[in-house]
Residue, then its C-alpha position, 0 to 999 in steps of 0.5 A: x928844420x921846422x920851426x915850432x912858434x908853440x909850446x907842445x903841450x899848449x892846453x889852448x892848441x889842444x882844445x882847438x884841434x879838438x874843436x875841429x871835430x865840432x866843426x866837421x863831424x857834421x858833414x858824416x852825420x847829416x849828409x852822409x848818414x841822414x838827410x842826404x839820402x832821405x833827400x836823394x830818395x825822395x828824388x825817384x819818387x816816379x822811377x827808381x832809374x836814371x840814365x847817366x854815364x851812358x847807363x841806366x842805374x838803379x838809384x842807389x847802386x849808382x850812389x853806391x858805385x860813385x861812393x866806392x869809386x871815391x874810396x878807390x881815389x882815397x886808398x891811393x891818395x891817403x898814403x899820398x897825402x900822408x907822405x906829404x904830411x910827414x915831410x912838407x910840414x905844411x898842414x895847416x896849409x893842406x887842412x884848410x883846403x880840403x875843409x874850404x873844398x868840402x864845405x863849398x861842395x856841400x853848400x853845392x848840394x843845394x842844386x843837387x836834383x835829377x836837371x842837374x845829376x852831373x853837378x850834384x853827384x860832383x859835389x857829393x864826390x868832392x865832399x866826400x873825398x875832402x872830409x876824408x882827406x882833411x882827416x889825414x892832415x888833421x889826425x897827423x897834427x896830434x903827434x906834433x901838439x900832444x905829449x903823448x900822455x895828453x893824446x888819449x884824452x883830447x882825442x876822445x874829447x874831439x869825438x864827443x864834440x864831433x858827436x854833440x856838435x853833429x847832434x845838434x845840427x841834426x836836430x836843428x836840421x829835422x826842426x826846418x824839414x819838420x816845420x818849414x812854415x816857423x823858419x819862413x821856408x815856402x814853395x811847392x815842396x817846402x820839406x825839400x827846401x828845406x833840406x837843401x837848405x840843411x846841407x847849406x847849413x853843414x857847409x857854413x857850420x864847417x867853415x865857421x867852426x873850423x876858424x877857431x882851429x885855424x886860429x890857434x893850430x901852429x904853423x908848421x913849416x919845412x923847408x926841404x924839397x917835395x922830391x919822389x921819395x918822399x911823395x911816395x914815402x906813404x906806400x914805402x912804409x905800408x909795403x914795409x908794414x905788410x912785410x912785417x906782418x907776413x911773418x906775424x900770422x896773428x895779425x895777418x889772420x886778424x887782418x884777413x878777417x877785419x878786411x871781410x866782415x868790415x867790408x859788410x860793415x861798412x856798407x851797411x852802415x852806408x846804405x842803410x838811410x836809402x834802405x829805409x827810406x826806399x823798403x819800409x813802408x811808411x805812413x804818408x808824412x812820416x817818412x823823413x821824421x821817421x828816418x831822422x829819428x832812427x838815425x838819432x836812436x843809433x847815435x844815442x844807443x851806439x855810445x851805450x853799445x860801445x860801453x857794453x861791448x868793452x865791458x864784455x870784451x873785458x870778461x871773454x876777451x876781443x877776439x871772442x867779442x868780436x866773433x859774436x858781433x859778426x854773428x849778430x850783424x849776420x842775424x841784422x842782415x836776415x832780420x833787414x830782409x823781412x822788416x817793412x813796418x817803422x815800428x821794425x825798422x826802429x827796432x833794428x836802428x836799435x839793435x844796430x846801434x848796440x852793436x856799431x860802436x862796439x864793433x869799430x872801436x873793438x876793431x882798432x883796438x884788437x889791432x893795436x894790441x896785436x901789433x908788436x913793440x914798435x915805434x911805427x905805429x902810425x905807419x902800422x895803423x896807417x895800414x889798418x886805415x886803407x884796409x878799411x878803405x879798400x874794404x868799403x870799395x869791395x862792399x859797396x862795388x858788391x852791394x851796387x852790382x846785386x842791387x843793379x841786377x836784381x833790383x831789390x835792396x833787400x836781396x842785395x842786403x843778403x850777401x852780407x849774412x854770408x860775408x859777417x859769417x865768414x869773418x866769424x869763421x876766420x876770427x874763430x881760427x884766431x887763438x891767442x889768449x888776452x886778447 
């Protein structure tokens, strides 16, 4: 039996698992989305080619292949891990290290550099896949501390205090790159310091912030044995969803036509930084300022776009909603081709904010109100999270063969135009009304 030394419910318990948002939504904001690939960019000044593995990758098809391998490790271990969540009862235990591990791997990215390609591509791996996998232990403690009334309500403010903390961290983060001189920062190439000194600073934030959890999270112990079955539980319940769906063609059809258009998704909201940084045509000095700044505009405009999108959504339904979204990234993906100015690039973070909330959030909630009445919801929507996954391997493996072979982003970005078409053609084939 596991022992709960805890009131479920526990307003205080609630705001600290919320807190860890704070703590970690750092790492997808100013690593993955921002500094990072400003920073890995501004590496290949000379020569967009390196040769490792044994191959001489272009720049960004070789972060785009290692990104989709660690999506290839994570659609098997999150089936793993969740398993081992379900039935060892030891989060706490599981959350602690995969946060430790991903903020060591952050603070490694300081001696990321072209001398030491294999060290700092192992600590990009190993941040990536930790924050991913400290998810699973994280989401899974909900259900155990939150009535289910109270569970919409601390989610939500979880993501608007990831979003804020993240914010302010980036921030932060462009005030060190933009003036290195004010916070004692020299050197032969003091923006570059700097932003090693950034992904330092998203390791410490994860560590320290994440201690108010730890703090307050309960102990949830279980004293059963790690046995086969029970390791392996997490694939049993997705091979047990995908029987049911078979015989529910709405949501098969709905599945197919996520798994295609989320796959472009995906991607593009991966690799556009390295876009921005490797094909506009930037003003000496402005580069990096300019890229935040984009960054940051997506951000704000995304949490209006999200409003909008529901609102719409409300008035002609998902699935509709849904297909002009996919015509409207297939219109961005056209528009990303011809784009070389700032001035265009912050148009497009613009209208990619308007519409890259709306599009994620629309998605999860389409699936939830297709799926039937079922107490298995978690293993329903576990499903949908490794479709997602394997989705992003499938877009970032097609982005970085066309980017290796021809050598240009902008070519590469166009097979998204077709791959957004084709998920507005498969979710137009959807009837169902209200949703």
């Amino acid at each position: 039996m596991s022992t709960r030394n805890y009131v479920k419910g526990d307003i205080k318990v609630l705001n600290a698992w919320a807190f860890y948002d704070w703590a970690n939504s750092v790492y997808p904001l100013v690593i993955s989305s921002s500094v990072f690939p400003i920073y890995y960019g501004a590496l290949f000044i000379d020569d967009l080619y390196i040769d490792v593995f044994g191959f001489n990758f272009k720049n960004t098809a070789l972060i785009s292949f290692l990104t989709a391998f660690a999506f290839i490790i994570l659609s098997f271990i999150t089936p793993l891990l969740s398993g081992i969540a379900d039935y060892m009862g030891n989060k706490k235990t599981f959350l602690k290290f995969f946060c430790y591990l991903g903020s060591i791997s952050c603070i490694g990215l300081y001696w990321f550099d072209l001398e030491n390609i294999y060290l700092g591509l192992f600590f990009y791996f190993m941040a990536l896949i930790s924050f991913w996998a400290s998810l699973v232990f994280y989401n899974s403690y909900l259900p155990d501390i939150a009535n289910k009334d109270q569970q919409d309500y601390i989610s939500a403010k979880g993501y608007a205090l990831g979003y804020v903390g993240s914010v302010i961290l980036l921030i932060f983060n462009l005030a060190m790159v933009m003036f290195p001189d004010s916070f004692g920062i020299e050197g032969v190439n003091p923006e570059h310091t700097a932003m090693k000194y950034s992904f330092v600073s998203v390791g410490l934030w994860w560590i320290i912030f994440s201690q108010y959890t730890f703090h307050h999270l309960p102990i949830i112990t279980d004293k059963r044995k790690i046995i086969k079955h029970v390791i392996f539980n997490g694939f049993k319940e997705l091979q047990e969803v995908w029987n049911e769906l078979r015989h529910i063609i709405i949501i098969k059809k709905f599945l197919i036509a996520f798994f295609i258009y989320s796959s472009a998704l995906q991607t593009v909201l991966i690799i556009a930084t390295y876009f921005g940084e490797q094909e506009i045509a930037w003003k000496e000095g402005t580069k990096t300022t300019g890229l935040i700044i984009s960054i940051l505009l997506i951000q704000l405009i995304a949490i209006i776009g999200a409003m909008f999108t529901a609102k719409i959504s409300k008035k002609i339904g998902n699935i509709r909603t849904l297909l002009i979204l996919n015509l409207i990234w297939a219109f961005l993906c056209i528009g990303a081709y011809f784009i070389k100015e700032p001035i265009e690039f912050y148009i497009a973070a613009g209208a990619v904010g308007l519409v890259m909330g709306g599009i994620q959030a629309l998605s999860r909630s389409t699936f939830s109100k297709l799926i039937p009445d079922t107490d298995n919801t978690t293993s329903y929507f576990s499903f949908f999270d490794v479709s997602q996954k394997v989705s992003i391997v499938l877009g970032m493996t097609l982005f970085a063969i066309l980017d290796q072979t021809t050598g240009s982003m902008r070519i590469s970005i166009l097979i998204f135009v077709l791959i957004f078409l084709i998920g507005a053609f498969l979710l137009n084939k959807i009837k169902i009304k209200n949703v």
